[in-house]
DSSP file (Angstrom, degrees, kcal/mol; ACC not computed):
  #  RESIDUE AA STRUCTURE BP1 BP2  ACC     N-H-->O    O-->H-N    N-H-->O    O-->H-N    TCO  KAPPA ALPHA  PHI   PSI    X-CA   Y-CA   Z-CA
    1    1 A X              0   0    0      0, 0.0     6,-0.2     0, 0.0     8,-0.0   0.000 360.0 360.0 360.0 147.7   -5.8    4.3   12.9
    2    2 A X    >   -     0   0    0      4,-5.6     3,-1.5     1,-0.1     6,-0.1  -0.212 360.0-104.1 -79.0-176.8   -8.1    1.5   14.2
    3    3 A X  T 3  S+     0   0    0      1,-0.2    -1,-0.1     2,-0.1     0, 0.0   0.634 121.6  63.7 -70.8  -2.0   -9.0    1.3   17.9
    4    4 A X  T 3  S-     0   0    0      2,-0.2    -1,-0.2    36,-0.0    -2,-0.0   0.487 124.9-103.8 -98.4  20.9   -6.5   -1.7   18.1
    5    5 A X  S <  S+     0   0    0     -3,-1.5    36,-0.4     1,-0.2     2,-0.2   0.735  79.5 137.7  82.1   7.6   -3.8    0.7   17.3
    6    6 A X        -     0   0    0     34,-0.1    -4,-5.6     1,-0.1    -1,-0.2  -0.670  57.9-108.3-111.5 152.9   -3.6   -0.6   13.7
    7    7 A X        -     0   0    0     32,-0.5    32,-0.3    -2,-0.2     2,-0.1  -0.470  48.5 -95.3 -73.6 158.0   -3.2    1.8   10.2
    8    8 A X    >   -     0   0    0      1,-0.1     3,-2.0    -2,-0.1    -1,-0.1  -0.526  35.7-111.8 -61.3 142.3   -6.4    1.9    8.1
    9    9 A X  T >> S+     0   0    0      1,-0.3     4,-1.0     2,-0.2     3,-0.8   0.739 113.9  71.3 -68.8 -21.0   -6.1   -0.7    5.5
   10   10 A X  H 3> S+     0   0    0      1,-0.2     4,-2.1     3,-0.1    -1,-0.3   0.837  84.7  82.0 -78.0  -7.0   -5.9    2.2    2.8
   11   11 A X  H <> S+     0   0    0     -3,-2.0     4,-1.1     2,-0.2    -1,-0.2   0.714  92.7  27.4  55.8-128.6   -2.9    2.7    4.2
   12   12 A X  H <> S+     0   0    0     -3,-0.8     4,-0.7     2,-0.2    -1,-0.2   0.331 118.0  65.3 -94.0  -9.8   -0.2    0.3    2.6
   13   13 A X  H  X S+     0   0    0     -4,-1.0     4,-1.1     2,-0.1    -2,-0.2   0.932 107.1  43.7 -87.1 -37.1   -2.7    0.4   -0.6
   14   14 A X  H  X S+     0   0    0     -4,-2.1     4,-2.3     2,-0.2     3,-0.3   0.901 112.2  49.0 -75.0 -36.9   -1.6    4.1   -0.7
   15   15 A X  H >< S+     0   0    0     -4,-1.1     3,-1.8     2,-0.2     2,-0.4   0.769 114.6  48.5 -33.5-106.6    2.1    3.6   -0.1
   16   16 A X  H 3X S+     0   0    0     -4,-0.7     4,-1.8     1,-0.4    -2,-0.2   0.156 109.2  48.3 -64.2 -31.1    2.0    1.2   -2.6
   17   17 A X  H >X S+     0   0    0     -4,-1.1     4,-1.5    -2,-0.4     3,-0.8   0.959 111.9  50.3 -90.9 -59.2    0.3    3.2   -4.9
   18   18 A X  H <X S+     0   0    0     -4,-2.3     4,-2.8    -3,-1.8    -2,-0.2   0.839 114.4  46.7 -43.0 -51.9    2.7    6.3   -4.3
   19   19 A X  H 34 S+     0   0    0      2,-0.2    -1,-0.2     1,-0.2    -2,-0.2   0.767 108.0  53.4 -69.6 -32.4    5.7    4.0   -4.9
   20   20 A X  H XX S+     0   0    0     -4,-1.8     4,-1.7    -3,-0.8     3,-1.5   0.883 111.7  48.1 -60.5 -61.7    4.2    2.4   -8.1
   21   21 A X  H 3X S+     0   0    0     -4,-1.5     4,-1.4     1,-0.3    -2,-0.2   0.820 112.8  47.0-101.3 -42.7    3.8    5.9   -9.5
   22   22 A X  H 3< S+     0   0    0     -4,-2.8    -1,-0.3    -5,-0.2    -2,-0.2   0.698 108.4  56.3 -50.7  -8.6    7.5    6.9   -8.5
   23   23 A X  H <4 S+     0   0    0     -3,-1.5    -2,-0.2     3,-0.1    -1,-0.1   0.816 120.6  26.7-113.0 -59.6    8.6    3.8   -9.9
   24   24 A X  H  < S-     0   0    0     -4,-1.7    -3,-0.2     2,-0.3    -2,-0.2   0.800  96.5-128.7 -85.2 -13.3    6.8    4.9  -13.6
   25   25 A X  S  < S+     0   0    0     -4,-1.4     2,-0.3     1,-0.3    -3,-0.1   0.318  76.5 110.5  59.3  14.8    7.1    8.5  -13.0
   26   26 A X  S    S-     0   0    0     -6,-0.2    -1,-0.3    -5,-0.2    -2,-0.3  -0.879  80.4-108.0-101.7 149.8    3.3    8.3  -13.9
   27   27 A X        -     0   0    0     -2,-0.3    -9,-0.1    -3,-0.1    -1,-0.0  -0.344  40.4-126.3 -69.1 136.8    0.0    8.7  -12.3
   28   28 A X        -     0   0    0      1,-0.1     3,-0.1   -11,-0.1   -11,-0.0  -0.459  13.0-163.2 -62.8 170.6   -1.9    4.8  -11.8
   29   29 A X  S    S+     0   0    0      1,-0.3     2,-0.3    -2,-0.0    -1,-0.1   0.379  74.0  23.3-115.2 -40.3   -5.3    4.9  -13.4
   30   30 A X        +     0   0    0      2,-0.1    -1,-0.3     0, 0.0     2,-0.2  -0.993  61.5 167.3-178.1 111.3   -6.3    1.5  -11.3
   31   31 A X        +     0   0    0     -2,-0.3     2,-0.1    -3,-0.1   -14,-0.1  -0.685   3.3 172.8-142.7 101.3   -5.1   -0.3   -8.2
   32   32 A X        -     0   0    0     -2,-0.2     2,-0.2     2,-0.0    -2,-0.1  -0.512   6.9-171.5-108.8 166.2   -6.5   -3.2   -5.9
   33   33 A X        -     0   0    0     -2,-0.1     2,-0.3     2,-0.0   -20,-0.0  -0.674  14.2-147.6-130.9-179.0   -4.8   -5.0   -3.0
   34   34 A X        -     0   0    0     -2,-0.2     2,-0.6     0, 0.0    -2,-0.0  -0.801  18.3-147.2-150.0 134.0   -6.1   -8.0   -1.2
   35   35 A X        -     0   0    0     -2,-0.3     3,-0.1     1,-0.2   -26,-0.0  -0.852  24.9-179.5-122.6 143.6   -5.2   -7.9    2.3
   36   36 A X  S    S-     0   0    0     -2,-0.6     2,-0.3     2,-0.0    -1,-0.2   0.563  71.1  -3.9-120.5 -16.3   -4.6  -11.1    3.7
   37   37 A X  S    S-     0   0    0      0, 0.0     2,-0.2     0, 0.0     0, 0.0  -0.622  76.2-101.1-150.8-162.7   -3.5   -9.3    8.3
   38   38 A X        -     0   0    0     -2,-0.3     2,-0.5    -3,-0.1   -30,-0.1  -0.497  29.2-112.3-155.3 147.4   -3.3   -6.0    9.5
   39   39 A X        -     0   0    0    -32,-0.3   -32,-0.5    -2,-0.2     2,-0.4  -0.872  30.0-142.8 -98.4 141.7   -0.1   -4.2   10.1
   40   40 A X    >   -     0   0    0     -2,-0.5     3,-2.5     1,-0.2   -34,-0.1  -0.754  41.4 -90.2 -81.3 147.4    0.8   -3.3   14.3
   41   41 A X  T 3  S+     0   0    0    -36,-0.4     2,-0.6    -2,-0.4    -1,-0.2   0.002 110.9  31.8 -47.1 163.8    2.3   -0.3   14.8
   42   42 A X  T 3  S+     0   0    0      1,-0.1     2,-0.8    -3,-0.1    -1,-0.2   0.311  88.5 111.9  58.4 -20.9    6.1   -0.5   14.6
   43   43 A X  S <  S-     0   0    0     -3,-2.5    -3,-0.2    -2,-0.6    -1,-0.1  -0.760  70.2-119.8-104.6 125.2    6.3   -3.1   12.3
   44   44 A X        -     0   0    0     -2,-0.8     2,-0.3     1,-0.1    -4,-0.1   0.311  22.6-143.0 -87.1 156.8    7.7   -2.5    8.8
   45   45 A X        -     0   0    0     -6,-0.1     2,-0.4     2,-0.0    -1,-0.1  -0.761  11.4-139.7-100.2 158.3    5.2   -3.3    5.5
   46   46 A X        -     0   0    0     -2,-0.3     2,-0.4     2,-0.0   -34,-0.0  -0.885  16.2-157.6 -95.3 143.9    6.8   -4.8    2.4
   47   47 A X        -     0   0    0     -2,-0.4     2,-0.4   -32,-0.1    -2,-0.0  -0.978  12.1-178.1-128.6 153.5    5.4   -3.4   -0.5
   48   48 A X        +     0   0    0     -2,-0.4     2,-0.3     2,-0.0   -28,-0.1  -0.996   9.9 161.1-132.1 139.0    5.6   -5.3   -4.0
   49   49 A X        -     0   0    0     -2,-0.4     2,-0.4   -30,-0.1    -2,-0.0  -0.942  25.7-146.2-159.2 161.9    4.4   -4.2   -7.2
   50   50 A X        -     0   0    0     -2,-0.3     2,-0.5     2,-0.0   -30,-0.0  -0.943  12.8-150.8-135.9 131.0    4.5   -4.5  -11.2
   51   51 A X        -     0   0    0     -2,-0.4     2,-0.6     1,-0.1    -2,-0.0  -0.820  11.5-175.3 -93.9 135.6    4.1   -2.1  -13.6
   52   52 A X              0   0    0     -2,-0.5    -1,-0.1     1,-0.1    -2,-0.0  -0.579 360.0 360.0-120.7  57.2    2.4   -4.3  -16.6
   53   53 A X              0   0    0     -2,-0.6    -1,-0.1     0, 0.0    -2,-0.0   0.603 360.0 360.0-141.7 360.0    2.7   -0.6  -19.2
């Protein structure tokens, strides 16, 4: 967490990355985000992603 209360931006890149890899039932190799705010505590992330394999 940051000092404003907020998660570290690796995060929602590591959810994402855990969900992506349930999703293929394989490990990624290779993952970027671009993060465009900052999540506050309590409030739910969306996560999106496409497996291009």
């Amino acid at each position: 967490m940051l000092g404003s209360g907020s998660p570290v931006r690796g995060t929602g890149l590591g959810a994402a990355v855990r969900a992506l890899e349930a999703d293929a039932a394989r490990p990624l190799v290779w993952a970027t985000a671009q993060f465009i705010s900052h999540a506050v505590p309590g409030e739910d992330l969306t996560l999106r992603g496409r497996s291009t394999g």
